[in-house]
C-alpha positions in Angstrom: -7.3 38.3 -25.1 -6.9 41.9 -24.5 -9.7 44.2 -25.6 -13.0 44.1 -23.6 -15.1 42.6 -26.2 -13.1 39.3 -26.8 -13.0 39.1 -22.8 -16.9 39.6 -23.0 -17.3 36.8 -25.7 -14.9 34.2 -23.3 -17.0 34.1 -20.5 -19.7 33.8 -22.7 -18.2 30.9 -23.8 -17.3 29.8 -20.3 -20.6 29.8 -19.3 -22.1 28.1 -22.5 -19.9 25.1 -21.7 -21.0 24.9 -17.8 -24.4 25.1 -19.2 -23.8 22.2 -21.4 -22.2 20.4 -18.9 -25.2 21.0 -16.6 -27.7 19.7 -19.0 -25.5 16.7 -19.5 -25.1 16.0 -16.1 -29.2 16.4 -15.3 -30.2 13.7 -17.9 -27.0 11.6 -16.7 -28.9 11.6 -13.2 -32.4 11.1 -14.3 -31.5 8.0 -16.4 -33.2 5.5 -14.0 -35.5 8.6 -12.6 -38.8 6.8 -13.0 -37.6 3.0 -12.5 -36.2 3.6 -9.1 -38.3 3.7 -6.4 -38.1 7.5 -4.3 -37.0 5.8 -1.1 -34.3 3.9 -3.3 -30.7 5.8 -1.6 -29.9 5.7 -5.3 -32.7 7.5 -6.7 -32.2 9.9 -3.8 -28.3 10.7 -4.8 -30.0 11.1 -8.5 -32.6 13.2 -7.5 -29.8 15.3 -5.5 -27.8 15.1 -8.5 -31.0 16.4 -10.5 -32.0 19.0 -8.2 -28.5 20.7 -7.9 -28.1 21.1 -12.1 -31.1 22.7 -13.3 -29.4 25.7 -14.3 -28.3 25.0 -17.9 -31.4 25.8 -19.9 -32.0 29.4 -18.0 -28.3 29.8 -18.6 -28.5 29.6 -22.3 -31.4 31.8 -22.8 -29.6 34.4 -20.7 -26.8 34.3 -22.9 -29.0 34.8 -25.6 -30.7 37.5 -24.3 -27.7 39.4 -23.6 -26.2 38.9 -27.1 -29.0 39.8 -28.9 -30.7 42.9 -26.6 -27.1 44.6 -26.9 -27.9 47.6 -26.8 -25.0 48.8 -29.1 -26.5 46.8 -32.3 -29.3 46.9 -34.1 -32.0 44.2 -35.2 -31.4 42.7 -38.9 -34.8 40.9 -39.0 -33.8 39.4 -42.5 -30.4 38.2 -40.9 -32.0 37.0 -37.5 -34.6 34.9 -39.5 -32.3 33.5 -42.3 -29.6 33.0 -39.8 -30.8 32.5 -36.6 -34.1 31.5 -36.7 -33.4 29.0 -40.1 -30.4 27.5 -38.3 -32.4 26.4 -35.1 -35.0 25.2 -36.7 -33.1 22.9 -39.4 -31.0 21.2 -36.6 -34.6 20.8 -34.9 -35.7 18.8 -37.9 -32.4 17.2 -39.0 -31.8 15.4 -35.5 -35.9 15.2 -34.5 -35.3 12.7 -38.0 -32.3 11.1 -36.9 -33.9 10.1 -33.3 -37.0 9.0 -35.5 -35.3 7.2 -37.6 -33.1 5.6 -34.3 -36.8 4.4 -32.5 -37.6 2.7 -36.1 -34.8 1.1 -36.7 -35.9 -0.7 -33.5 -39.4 -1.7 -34.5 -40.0 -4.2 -37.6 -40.5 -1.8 -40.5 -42.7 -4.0 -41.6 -45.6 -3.5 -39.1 -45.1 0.3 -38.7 -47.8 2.6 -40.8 -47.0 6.3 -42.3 -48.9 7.4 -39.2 -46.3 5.4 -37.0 -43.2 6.8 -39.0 -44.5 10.6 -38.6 -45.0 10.4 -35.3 -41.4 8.7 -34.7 -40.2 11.4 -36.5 -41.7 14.4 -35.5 -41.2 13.9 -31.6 -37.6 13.5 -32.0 -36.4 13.5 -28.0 -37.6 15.4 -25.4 -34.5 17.4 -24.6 -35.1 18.6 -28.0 -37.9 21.7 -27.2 -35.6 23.6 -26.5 -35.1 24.3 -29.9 -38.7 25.4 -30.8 -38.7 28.0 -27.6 -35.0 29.4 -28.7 -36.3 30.1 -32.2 -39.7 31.7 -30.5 -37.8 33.9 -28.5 -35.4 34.9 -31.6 -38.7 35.8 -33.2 -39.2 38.4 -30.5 -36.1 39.8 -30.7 -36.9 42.9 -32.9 -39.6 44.0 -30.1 -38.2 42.8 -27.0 -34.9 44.8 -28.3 -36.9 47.5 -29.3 -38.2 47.4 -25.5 -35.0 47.7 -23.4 -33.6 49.8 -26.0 -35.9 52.5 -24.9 -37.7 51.8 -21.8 -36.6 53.3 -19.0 -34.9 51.3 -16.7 -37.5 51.3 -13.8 -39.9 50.0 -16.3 -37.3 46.8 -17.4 -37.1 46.4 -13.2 -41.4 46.6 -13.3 -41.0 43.6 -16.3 -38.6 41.4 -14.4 -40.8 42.2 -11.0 -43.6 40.1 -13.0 -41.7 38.0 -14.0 -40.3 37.2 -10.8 -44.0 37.3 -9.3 -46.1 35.9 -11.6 -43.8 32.8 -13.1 -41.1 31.8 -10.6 -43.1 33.2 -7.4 -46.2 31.1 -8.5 -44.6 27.8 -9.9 -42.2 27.6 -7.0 -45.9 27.6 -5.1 -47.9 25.6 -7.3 -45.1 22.9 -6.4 -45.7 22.9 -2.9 -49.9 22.4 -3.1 -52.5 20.1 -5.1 -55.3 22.1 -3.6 -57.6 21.9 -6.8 -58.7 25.5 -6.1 -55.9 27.0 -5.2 -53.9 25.4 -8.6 -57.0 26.8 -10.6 -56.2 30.1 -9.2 -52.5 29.9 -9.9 -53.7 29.1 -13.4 -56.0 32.1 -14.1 -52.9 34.2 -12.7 -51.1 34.0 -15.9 -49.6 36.8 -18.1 -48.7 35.0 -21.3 -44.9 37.1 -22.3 -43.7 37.4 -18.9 -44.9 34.0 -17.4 -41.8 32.4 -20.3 -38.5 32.4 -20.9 -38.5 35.7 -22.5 -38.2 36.5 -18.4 -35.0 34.9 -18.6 -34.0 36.5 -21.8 -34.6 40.0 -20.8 -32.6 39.3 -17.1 -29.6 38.5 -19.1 -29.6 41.8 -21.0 -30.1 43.1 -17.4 -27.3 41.7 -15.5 -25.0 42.2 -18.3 -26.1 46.1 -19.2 -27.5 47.5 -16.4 -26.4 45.1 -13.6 -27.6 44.3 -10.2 -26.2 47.2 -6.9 -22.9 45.1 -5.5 -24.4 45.5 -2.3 -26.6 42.8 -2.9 -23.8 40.5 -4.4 -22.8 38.8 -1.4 -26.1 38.3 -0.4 -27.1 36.7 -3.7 -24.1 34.1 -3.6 -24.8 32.8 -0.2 -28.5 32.6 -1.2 -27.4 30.9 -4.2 -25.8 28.3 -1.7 -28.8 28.2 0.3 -31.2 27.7 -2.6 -28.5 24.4 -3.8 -29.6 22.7 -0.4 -33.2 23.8 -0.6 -33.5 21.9 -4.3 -32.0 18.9 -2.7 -34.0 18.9 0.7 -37.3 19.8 -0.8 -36.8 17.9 -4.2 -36.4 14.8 -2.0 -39.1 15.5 0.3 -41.9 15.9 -2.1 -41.3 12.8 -4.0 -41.3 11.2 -0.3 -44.8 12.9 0.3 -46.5 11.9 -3.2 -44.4 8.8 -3.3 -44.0 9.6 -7.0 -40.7 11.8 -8.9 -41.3 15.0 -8.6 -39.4 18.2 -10.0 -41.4 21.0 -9.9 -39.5 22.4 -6.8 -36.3 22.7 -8.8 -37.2 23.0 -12.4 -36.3 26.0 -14.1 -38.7 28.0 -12.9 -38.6 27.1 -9.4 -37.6 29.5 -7.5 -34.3 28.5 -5.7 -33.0 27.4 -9.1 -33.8 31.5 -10.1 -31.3 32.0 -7.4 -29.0 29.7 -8.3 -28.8 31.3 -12.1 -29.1 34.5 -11.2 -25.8 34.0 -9.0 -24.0 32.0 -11.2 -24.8 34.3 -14.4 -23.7 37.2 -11.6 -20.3 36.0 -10.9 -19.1 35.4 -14.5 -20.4 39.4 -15.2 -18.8 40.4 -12.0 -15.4 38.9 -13.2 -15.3 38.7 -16.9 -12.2 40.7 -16.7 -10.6 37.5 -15.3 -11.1 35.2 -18.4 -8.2 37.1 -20.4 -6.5 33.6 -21.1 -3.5 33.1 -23.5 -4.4 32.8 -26.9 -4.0 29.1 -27.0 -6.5 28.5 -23.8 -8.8 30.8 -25.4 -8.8 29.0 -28.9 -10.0 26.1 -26.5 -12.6 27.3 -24.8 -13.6 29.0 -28.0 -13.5 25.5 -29.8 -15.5 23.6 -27.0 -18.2 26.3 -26.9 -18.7 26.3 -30.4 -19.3 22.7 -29.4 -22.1 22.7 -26.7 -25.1 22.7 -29.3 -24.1 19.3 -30.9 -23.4 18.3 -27.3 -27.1 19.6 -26.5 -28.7 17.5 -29.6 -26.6 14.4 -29.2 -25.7 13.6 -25.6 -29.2 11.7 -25.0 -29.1 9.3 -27.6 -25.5 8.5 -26.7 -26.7 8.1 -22.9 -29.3 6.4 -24.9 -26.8 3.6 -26.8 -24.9 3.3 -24.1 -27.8 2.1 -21.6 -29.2 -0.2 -24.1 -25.8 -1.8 -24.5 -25.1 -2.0 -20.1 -23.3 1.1 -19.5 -24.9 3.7 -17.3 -24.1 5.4 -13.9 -25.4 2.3 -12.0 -22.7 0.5 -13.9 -20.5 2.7 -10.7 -21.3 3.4 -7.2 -23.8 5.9 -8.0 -22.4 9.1 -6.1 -19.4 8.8 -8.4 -21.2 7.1 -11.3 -23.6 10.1 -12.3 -20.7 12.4 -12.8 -18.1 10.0 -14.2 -21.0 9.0 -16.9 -21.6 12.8 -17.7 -18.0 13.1 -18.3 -17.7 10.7 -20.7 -20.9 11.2 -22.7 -19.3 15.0 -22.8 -16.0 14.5 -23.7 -17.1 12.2 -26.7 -20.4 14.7 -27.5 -17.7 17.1 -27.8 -15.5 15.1 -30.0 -18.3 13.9 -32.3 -19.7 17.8 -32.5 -16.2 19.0 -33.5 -15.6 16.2 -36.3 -19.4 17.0 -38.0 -18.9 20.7 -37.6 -16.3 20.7 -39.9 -18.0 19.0 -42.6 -18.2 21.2 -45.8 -21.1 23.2 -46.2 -23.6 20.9 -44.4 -21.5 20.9 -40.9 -22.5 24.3 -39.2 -26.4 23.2 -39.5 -26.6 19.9 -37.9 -24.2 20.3 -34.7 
């Protein structure tokens, strides 16, 4: 790995697999989230466990953003729609089938109706909508690349500013209040484009092209520690409080998990010239981050078969048991996405 872009392109991989593994790891710790109750020590090492990996989903969008606002290439809408867009949106299909399909086979057949098989098979899983708001943001593309392309860069700053304001200033709010008024309030304060992930999108082109003053580096990283603690405190004292799960505090939009990405997706920019690997490490992290969107589609209903069948975290001590079951549901998610990937002509749609 010696020119610039294929050093560029490995920590992009790098951070496509920690994003994975985040993901994995969230839904490993929420497997018993709503049968515990929150004063349970278990669900409170799950919660923590929840609270402290939140990250993925921004991660990914970042990613996104960065690849496709380079400023060096231009918009094929034809390629970006039969490509892109076509891709996302048969893998939603394809595995919102195979999970429908999966909840029939459960049921007698014989006392489901048509409406009962649509339904099945439309809502898929719930992990899966991130599909749907990928291929929404691809749509935007051609504008929103349009936009940093030629905006000056105070007015990308002035974007990000409501962004920061308006969607992770308020829900980070709205998590700490069920004042009726104040929550109707919150809701009028919405400004459709920036209140999304396109917020997310648009900060990865920002950190990658423009960047953020290494002055405020340091600072960010030790916020970013701060922030980890702050998920886990506040995440455990709200469900406490409403005596209920709660995960508004640290969702993705919350804003010490804004901190959190913003750090993380700072230090791999910071140090990309550190990922020049040998060739054989990089054909590996290469090969595992071609992996991470079969590992996306398919880790829950392997968490899923496994749970029905007696194996879950609880099946350890739970601190260890929520990472030890990520690991495993990864490892063989990764396996299984490398074996169908390579099917002939069908492979590179469904995993």
């Amino acid at each position: 790995m010696n020119t610039k872009s294929e050093t560029r392109l490995l920590y992009f991989d790098i951070l496509r697999i920690i994003a994975a593994f985040s993901v994995v790891m969230l839904h490993s710790a929420a497997q018993f989230w709503y049968d515990l109750p929150v004063s349970d020590t278990n669900w409170i090492i799950t919660n923590s466990y929840n609270a402290l990996f939140r990250f993925g989903v921004p991660i990914f969008v970042m990613i996104s953003g960065s690849l496709f606002l380079n400023p060096e290439k231009e918009t094929n809408i034809r390629k970006l729609f039969t490509h892109n867009i076509a891709r996302i949106l048969i893998l939603f299909i394809f595995w919102s089938c195979i999970y429908g399909f999966y909840d029939c086979l459960r049921f007698d057949f014989k006392t489901l109706s048509s409406k009962d098989f649509i339904r099945e098979f439309i809502l898929g899983r719930y992990h899966l909508w991130f599909l749907p708001m990928i291929a929404c943001l691809y749509c935007l593309v051609p504008v929103l690349h349009c936009f940093v392309k030629h905006a000056e860069r105070s007015v990308i700053k002035y974007f990000l500013l409501l962004f920061i304001v308006f969607q992770i200033g308020i829900f980070t709010l709205k998590a700490f209040t069920t004042q009726g008024e104040i929550l109707y309030i919150f809701e009028l304060m919405n400004i459709p484009l920036v209140c999304s992930y396109a917020g997310y999108f648009i900060l990865g082109y920002y950190i990658s092209y423009i960047g953020i003053d290494k002055k405020y580096h340091r600072l960010i990283y030790i916020s970013a520690f701060l922030s980890a603690v702050c998920n886990v405190i506040f995440g455990n004292l709200l469900a406490q409080k409403h005596q209920e799960p709660v995960a508004d505090v640290y969702d993705s939009y919350g804003f010490f998990t804004f901190i959190i990405v913003v750090a993380i997706y700072l230090y791999f920019t910071e140090h990309k010239e550190k990922f020049a690997l040998s060739s054989k490490s990089s054909r590996l992290i290469q090969e595992l981050s071609a992996c991470t969107l079969g590992v996306y589609v398919m880790h829950v209903g392997l968490m899923e078969i496994f749970k029905n069948n007696g194996f879950h975290p609880l099946s350890f001590p739970i601190i260890i048991g929520v990472p030890i079951f990520a690991i495993i549901c990864f490892i063989l998610c990764t396996f299984i996405a490398a074996i169908v990937r390579r099917i002939p002509f069908v492979g590179k749609f469904i995993c």
